[in-house]
C-alpha positions in Angstrom: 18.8 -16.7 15.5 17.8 -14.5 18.5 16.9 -17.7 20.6 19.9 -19.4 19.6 22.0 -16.5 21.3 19.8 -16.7 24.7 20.1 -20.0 24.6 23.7 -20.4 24.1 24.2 -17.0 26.8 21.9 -18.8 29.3 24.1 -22.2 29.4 27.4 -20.5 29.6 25.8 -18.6 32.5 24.8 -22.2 34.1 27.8 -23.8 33.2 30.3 -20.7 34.6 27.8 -20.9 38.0 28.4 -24.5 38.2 32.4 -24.5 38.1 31.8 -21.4 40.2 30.5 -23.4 43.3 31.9 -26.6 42.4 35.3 -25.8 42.1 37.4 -28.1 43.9 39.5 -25.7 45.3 37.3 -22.6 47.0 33.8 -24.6 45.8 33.2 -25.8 49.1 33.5 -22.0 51.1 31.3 -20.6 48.2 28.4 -22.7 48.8 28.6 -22.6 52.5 28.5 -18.3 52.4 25.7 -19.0 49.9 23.8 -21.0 52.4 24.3 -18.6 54.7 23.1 -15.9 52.8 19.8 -17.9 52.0 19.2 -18.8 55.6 19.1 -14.6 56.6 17.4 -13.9 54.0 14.8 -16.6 54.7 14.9 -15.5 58.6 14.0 -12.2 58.0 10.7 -13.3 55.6 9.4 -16.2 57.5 6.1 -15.3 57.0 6.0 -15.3 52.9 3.2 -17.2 51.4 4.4 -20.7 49.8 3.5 -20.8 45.9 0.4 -22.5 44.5 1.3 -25.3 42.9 0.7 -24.7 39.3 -2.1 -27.4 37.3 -0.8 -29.7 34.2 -2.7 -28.3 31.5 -2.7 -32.2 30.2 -5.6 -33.4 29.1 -5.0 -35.9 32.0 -5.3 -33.2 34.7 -8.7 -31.8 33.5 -10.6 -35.4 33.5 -9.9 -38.0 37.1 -8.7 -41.3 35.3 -11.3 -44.3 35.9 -10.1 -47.8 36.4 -10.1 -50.5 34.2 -13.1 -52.0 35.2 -15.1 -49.1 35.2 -14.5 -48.1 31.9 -15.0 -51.7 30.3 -18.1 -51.4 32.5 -19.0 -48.1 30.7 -17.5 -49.0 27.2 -20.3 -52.5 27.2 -23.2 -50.5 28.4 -22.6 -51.3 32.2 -23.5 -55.0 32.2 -20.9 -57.2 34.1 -20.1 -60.3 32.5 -19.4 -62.1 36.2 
């Protein structure tokens, strides 16, 4: 029950943000002092590290995929049938 609630508070919250800056009236000044507010505040820490991209955890991202050929090559013992 608990997550339902978080769930449920956490797309109002989206959903009121979104007719927020997307109202068709005052949407449009909104989003423009909003950008504004980003761009100081990304002016006065120009020298923040990026983040690391974070790894899948796939199994996909642990092994390189091989191509075709070299894994029917490895599947039949390595001998080519050319």
């Amino acid at each position: 029950m608990r997550m339902g609630l978080r769930k449920t508070l956490l797309v109002a919250g989206l959903g009121a943000a979104a007719a927020y800056f997307l109202d068709p009236v005052s949407g449009r000044e909104r989003r423009e002092r909003l950008q504004v507010l980003i761009d100081g505040a990304m002016q006065k820490a120009p020298n923040l590290p990026l983040p690391i991209p974070m790894r899948s955890s796939g199994a996909s991202a642990a092994k390189p995929r091989r191509s075709t050929k070299a894994a029917s090559a490895a599947t039949s013992g390595g001998a080519s049938s050319s």
